[in-house]
TORNUBA-321644 format. One record per residue (C-alpha): residue number from 0; residue in one letter; chain; x, y, z. Coordinates in nm, 4 decimals. Each point is the difference from the previous one (the first is absolute). Example, Ala and Ser with C-alpha at 12.3 -4.5 7.8 and 13.67 -1.06 7.14 Angstrom:
2
<pt 0; A; A; <1.2300; -0.4500; 0.7800>>
<pt 1; S; A; <0.1370; 0.3440; -0.0660>>
// end
This chain:
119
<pt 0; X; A; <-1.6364; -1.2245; 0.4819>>
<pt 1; X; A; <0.3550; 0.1370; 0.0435>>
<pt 2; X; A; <0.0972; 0.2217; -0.2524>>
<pt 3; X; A; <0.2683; 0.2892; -0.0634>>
<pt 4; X; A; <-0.0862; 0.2605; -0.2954>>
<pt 5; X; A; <0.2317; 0.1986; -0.1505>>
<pt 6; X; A; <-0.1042; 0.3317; -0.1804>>
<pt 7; X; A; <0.1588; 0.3037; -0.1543>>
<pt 8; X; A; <0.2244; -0.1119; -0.2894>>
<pt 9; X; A; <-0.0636; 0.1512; -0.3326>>
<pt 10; X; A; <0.2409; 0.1236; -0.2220>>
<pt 11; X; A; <0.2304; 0.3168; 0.1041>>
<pt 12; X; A; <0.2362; 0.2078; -0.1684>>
<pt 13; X; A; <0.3866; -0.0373; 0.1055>>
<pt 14; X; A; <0.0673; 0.2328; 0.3015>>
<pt 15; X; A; <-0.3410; 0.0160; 0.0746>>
<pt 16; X; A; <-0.1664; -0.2053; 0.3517>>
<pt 17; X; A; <-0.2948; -0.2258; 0.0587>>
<pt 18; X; A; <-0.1236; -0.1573; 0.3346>>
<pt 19; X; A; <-0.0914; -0.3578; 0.0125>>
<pt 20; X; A; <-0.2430; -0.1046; 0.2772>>
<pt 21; X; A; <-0.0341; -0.3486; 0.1341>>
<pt 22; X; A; <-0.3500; -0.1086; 0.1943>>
<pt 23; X; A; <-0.0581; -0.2529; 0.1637>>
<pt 24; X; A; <-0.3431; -0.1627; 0.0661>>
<pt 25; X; A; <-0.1164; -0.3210; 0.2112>>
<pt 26; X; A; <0.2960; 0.0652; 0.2305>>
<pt 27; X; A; <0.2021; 0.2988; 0.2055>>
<pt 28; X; A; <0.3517; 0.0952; -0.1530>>
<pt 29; X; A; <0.0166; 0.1061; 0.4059>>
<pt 30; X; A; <0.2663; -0.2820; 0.0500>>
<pt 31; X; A; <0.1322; -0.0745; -0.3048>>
<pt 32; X; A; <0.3365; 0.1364; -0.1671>>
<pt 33; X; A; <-0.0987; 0.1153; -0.3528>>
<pt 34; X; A; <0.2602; -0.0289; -0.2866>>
<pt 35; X; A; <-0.0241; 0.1800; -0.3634>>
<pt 36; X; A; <0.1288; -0.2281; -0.2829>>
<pt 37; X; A; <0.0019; 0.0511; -0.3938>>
<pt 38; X; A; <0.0889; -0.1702; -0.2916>>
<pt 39; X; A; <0.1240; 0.1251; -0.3463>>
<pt 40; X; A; <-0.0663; -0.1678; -0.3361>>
<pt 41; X; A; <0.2503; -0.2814; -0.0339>>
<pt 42; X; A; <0.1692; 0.0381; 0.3309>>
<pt 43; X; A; <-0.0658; -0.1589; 0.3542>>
<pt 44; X; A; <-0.1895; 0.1561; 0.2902>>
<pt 45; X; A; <0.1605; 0.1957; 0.1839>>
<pt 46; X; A; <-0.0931; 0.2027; 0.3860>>
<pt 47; X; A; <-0.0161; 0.3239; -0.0038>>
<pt 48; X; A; <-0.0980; 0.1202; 0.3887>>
<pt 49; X; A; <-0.1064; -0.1698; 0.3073>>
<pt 50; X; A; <-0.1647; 0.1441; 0.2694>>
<pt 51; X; A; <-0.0508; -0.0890; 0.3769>>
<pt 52; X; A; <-0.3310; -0.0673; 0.1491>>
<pt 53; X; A; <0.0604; 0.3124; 0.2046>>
<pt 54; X; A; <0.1141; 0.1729; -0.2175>>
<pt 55; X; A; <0.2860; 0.0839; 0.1566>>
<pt 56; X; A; <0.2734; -0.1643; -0.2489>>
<pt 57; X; A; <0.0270; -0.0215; -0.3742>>
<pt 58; X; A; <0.2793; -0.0974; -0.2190>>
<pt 59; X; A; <0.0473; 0.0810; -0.3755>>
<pt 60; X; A; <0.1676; -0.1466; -0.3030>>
<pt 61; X; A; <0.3311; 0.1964; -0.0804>>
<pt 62; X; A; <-0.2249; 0.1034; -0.3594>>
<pt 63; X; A; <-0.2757; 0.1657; 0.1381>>
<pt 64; X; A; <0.1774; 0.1846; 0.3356>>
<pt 65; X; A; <-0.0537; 0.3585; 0.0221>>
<pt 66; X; A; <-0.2647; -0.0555; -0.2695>>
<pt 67; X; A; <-0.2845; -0.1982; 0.1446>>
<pt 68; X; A; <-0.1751; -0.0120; 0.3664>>
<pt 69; X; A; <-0.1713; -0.2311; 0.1506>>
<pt 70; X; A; <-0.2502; 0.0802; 0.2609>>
<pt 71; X; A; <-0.3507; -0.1680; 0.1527>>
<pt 72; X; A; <-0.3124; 0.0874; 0.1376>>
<pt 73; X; A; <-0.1247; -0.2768; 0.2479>>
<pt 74; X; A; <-0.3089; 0.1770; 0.0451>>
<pt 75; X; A; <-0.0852; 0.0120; -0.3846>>
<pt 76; X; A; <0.1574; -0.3804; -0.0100>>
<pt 77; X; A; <0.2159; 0.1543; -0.2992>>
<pt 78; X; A; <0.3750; 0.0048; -0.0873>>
<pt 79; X; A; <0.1298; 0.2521; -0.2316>>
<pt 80; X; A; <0.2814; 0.0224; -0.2731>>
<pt 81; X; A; <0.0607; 0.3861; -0.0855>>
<pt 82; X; A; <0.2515; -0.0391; -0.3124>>
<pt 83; X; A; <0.2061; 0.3275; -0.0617>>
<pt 84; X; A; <0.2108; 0.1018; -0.2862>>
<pt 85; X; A; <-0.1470; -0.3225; -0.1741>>
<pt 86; X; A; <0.2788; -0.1294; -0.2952>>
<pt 87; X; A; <-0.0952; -0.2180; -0.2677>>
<pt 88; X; A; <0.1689; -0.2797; 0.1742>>
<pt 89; X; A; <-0.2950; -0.0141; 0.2450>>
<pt 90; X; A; <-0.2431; -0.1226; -0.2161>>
<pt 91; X; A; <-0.1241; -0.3630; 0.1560>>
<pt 92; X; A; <-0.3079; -0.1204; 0.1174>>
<pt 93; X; A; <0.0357; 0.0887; 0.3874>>
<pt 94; X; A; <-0.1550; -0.2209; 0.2507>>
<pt 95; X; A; <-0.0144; -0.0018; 0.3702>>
<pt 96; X; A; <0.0217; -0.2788; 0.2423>>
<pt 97; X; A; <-0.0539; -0.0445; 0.3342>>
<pt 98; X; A; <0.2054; -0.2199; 0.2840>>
<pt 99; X; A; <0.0525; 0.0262; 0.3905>>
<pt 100; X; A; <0.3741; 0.1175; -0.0568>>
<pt 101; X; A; <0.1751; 0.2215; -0.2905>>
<pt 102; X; A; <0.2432; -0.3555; -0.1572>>
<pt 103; X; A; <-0.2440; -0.2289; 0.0764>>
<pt 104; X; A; <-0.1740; -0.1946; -0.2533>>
<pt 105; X; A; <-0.2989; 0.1946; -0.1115>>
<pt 106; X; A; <-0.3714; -0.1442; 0.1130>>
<pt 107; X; A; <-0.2595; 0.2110; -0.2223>>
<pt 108; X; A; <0.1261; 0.1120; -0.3442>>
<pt 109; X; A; <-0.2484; 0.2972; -0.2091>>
<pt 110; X; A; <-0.0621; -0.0706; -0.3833>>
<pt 111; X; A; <0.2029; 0.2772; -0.0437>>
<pt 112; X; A; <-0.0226; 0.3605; -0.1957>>
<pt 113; X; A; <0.1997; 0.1297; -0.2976>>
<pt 114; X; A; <0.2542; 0.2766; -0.0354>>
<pt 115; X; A; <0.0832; 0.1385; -0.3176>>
<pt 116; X; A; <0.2673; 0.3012; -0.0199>>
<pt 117; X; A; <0.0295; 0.1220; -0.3186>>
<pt 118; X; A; <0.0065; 0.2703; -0.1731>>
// end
């Protein structure tokens, strides 16, 4: 079965940082693209990071540059999120995705794992 987990939400204070981990089992992330996406309550879903199967290229949304990195671990088959300088504005369930190309319609979606920064 084909499946991508997210872990490592949990509720933060503003400012503070959290790293979300997404693992994939049933399949190699090896040549796939993988994408970060979250939602908010009451708002539509929006991508947060995409990174290349090498590794060698990410892109950001304008909100979270300078704040979040994306980076991967082929050999673990994970993807992480570290989230910096986290603002109460980041709260969303977070999910990953993975696809052959960062823009590309996603092929695996996780169930997703919730961030909650508040103080």
């Amino acid at each position: 079965q084909l499946q991508l987990v997210e872990s490592g939400g949990g509720l933060v204070q503003p400012g503070g940082s959290l790293r979300l981990s997404c693992a994939a089992s049933g399949f190699t992330l090896d040549y796939y693209a993988i994408g970060w996406f979250r939602q908010a309550p009451g708002k539509e879903r929006e991508g947060v990071s995409c990174i290349s199967s090498s590794g060698g290229s990410t892109n950001y949304a304008d909100s979270v540059k300078g704040r979040f990195t994306i980076s991967r671990d082929n050999a673990k088959n994970t993807v992480y999120l570290q989230m910096n300088s986290l603002k109460p504005e980041d709260t969303a369930v977070y999910y990953c995705a993975a696809t052959h190309v960062c823009g590309d319609g996603m092929d695996y979606w996780g169930k997703g794992t919730l961030v909650t920064v508040s103080s």
